[in-house]
N, C-alpha and C positions, 0 to 999 in steps of 0.2 A: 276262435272256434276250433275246438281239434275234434279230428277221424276220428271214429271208433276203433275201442280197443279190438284189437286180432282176436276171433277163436272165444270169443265172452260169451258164455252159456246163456239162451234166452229163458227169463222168470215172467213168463205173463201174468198178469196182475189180476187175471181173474179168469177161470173155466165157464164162466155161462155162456152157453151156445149164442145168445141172443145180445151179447156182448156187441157195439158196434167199436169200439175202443180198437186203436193197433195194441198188438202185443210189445211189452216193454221189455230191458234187461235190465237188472240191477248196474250202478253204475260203478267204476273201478276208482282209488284215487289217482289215478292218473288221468283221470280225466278231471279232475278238480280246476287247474289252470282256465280251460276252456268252460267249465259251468261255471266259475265268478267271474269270464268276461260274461258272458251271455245273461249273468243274472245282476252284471252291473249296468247293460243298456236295460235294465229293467227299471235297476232305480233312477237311472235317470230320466226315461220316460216319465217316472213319477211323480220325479221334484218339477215340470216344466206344464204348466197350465195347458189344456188342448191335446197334451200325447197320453194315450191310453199303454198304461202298462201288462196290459193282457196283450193288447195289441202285439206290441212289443214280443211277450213270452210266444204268441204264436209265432212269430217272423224264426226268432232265434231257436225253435224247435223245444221249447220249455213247458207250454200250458198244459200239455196234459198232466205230466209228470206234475208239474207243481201241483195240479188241485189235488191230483191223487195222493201228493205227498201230505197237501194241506188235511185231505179227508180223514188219512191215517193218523197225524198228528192231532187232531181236534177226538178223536176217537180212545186217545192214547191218553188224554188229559182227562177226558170222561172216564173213562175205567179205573186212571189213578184217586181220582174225587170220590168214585161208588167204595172202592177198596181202602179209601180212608174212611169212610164213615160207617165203612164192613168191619171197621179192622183188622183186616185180612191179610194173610200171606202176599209181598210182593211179587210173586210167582207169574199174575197173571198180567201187571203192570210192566212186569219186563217184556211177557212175550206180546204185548202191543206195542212198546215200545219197541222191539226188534222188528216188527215188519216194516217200520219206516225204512225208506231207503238212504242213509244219512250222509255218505259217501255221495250221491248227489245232492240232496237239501240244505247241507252246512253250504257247501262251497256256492252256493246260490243265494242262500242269505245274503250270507257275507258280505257277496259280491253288492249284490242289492243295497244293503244298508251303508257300503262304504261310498259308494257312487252317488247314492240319495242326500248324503249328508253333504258331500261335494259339491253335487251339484246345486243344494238349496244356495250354498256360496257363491257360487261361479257362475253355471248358467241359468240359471235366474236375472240374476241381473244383466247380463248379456240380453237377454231376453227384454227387460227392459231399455233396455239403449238403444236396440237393433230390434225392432220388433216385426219388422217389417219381412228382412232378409232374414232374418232367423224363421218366422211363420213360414215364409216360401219353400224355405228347404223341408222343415215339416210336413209341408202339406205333400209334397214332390211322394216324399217317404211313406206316408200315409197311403197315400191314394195309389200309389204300386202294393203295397203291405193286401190292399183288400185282394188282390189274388189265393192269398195264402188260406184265408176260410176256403175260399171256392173248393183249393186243388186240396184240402183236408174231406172235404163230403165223402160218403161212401159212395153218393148216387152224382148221377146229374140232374141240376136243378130240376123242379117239377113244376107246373104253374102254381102249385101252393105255394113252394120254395119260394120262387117270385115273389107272391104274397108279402110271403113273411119278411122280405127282403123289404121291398118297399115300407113295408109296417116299421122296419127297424129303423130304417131310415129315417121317418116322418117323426118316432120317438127321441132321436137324437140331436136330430135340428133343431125341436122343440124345446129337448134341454139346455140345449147350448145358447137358446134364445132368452134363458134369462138371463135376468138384471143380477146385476153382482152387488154382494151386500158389504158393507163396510163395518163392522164389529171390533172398536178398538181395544175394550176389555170382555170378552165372551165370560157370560157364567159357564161354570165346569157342567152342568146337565147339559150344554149345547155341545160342550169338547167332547163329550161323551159321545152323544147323538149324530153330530156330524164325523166322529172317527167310524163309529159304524155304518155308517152310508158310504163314506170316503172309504174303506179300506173295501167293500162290494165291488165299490166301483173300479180299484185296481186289478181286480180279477176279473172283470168282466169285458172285454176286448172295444174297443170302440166309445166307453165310455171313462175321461179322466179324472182320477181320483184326485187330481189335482185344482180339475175343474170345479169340481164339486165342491170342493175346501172352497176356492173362490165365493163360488155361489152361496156358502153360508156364511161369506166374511170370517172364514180360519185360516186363511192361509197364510197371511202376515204374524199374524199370533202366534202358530206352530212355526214358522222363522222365527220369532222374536223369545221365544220358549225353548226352544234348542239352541239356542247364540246365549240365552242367560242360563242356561242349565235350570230351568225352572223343573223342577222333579214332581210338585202337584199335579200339575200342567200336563205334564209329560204323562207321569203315571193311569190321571186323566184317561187321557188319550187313548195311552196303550189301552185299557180295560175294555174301551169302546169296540178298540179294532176287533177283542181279543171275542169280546160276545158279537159282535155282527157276523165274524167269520165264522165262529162256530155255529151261527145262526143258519149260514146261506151257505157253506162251502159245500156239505152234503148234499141238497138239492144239486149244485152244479155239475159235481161228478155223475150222480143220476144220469143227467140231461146229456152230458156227456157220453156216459156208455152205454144208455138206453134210447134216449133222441137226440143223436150224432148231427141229423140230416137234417133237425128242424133247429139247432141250438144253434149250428153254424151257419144258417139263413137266416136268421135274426141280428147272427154276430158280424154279418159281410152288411145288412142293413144300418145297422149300428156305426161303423167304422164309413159309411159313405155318407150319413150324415153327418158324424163329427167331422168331418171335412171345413165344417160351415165355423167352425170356432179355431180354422187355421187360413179363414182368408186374409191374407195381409195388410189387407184396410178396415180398421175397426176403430170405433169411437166407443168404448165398453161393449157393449154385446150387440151394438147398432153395424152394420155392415155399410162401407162409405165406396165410393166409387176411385178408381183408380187416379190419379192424379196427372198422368199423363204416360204417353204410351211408350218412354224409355223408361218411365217404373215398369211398365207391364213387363217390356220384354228381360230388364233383369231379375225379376220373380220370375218370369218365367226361367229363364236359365238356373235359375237358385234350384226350383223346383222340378228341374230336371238334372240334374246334378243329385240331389238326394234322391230322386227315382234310381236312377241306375246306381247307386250304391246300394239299396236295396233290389234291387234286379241283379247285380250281379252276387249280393250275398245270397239271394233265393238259389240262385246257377249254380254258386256253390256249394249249397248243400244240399241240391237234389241229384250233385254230382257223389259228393261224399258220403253222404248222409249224414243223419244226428245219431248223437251217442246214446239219446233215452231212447231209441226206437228201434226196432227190430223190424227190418221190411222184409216181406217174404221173398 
């Protein structure tokens, strides 16, 4: 993660008064290094069943800047689409295309998809061998991670907030509580369908886009589809992410600069019930009792051990601050 650049002129991203959003800067490439670490714990979050990749982009000071990158960019593809079938001067194609901030968004990609691809390799399967001490450490990270909605609110909680906290909560344990499907040849209408719900669910904090894949029996197939370069498959895929995102990413930004205070009390409920799909004892989605109490205490140690690696990355950058964020 690197400091913000010195003396970087602040471009807020929008004048409505009623704006609850921080004000942003455009980003510099020198800050690149640091947006593809921070946007490669994204992909990995991704590739690992139970970690929500929003999650993630909130800890590492990424979420808002992505959807708003995302908004800009799903907007930039609509205008290019109207102006081909206008065909019209690319005039207006470029200046959508220029409000993206790219200088942040490539080196976040990047980052993302080189780590995602890694870790479907690596830790994935580690994940299988060690499922135990690998969940531990997750959950440790996770359940410190839920601070970070909190200290994002504009307000303090309210008994709605509450509310909706709890609501999110009851939503997330519910999802986590299904059954996991097994699909050894998926028809392409389900690649399709399950990339769109999958790729929601990377954006949405507390809920895993990974899990999700699980849950409709894609997730061995999308490894078995990237390991064979299967390009149907793939192509599939991608089309699904490409309309669910353009479907839902608008709404989010909304919610985000218009209800800050009820998005992020949903999203702290959200992330306390996913918790329930990182307890270390699990039989599929059946939750089993601990096996005796020297497991307990080394999950426990596991799971405090990644607590304070995320406690002390939070320390750290509400010491330094992030580079997408301009604090008054």
């Amino acid at each position: 993660m690197t400091s913000p650049s010195p003396q970087r002129p602040a471009r807020p991203t929008t004048t409505d008064p009623e704006d609850e959003a921080p004000a942003v800067a455009r980003a510099t490439w020198r800050d690149a290094p640091g947006l593809m670490l921070r946007g490669g714990f994204v992909g990995m979050a991704e590739g690992v069943p139970g970690i929500s990749g929003g999650t993630i982009a909130l800890v590492v000071g990424l979420f808002d800047r992505l959807i708003d990158s995302a908004g800009q960019l799903v907007h930039a593809l609509r205008v290019t689409v109207s102006a081909a079938l206008r065909r019209s001067e690319g005039r207006e194609v470029r200046a959508a295309f220029g409000v993206i901030d790219w200088r942040f968004l490539a080196p976040v990609l990047l980052g993302m998809a080189v780590v995602l691809v890694a870790t479907l390799s690596l830790l994935a399967p580690l994940l299988e061998a060690h499922p135990v001490q690998v969940s531990s450490v997750f959950l440790g990270m996770i359940a410190v991670s839920i601070l970070v909605p909190l200290r994002m609110m504009p307000h303090r909680p309210s008994p709605r907030d509450l509310l909706l906290i709890a609501g999110g909560a009851v939503v997330a344990f519910g999802l986590t509580s299904l059954p996991r499907v097994d699909v050894a040849q998926p028809p392409l209408w389900l690649v399709f369908v399950g990339a769109a719900i999958a790729i929601n669910a990377l954006v949405v904090p507390g809920v895993s886009g990974s899990f999700v894949l699980l849950t409709l029996g894609l997730y061995i197939p999308v490894q078995a589809a990237l390991a064979d370069r299967d390009l149907v498959f793939i192509l599939t895929f991608a089309a699904g992410a490409a309309v669910g995102l353009g479907s839902f990413v608008k709404v989010l930004q909304w919610l985000l600069h218009h209800r800050r205070q009820v998005f992020l009390a949903v999203v702290t409920g959200l992330m306390i019930g996913s918790l329930r799909s990182l307890w270390p004892w699990q039989d599929g989605t059946t939750l089993l009792a601990p096996p005796s109490a020297s497991a307990v205490g080394v999950s426990a140690l596991l799971a405090l051990a990644g607590g304070a690696v995320v406690w002390l990355a939070l320390a750290w950058e509400r010491r330094h601050g992030s580079p997408a964020v301009v604090h008054a």
